[in-house]
C-alpha angles and dihedrals in degrees: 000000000000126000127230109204115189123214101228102197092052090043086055099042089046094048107027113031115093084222096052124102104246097038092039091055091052091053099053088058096038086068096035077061100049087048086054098049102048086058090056087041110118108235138191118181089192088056095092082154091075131042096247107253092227084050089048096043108120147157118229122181123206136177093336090316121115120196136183115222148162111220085191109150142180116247086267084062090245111143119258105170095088088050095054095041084048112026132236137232077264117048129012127255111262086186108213101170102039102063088038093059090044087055104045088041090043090051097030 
């Protein structure tokens, strides 16, 4: 049987540091993503009742995890952004990250 030993401090460098080359890399699409996304966001500038979701689009990065999200949410401070990507029994999807993130992953 052979052993795998990891080198923790490269790992981590490799996986968790913003400079690092893994992390780095997931970073740069995330916010090509997020670039993508807020162009497919629906958007009414007479809604003044809703953050708007483009306005809310937004890469975080935690403990070596990057995510693409929308923090829209309705004047009660309740989250809109999945609703709208999903749709809801009252209103229909209009999808914006998806096809962002289908278009970045498809081109990257």
């Amino acid at each position: 049987m052979t052993k795998v030993r990891m080198n923790e401090p490269v790992l981590e460098a490799l996986v968790s540091s913003p400079h690092g080359p893994l992390l780095g890399h997931m970073i740069e699409l995330a916010e090509r993503v997020a670039d993508q996304a807020r162009t497919h966001a629906p958007y009414d500038a007479s809604d003044t009742e809703h953050t708007h979701v483009r306005d809310a689009i937004e890469v975080q990065i935690t403990r070596g995890q990057v995510r693409v999200a929308s923090t829209a949410a309705d004047s009660r401070g309740r989250p809109v952004g999945l609703f709208v990507e999903v749709g809801t029994r009252h209103m229909a999807a209009q999808p914006y990250l998806r096809p962002a993130f289908d278009a970045v992953i498809h081109h990257a």
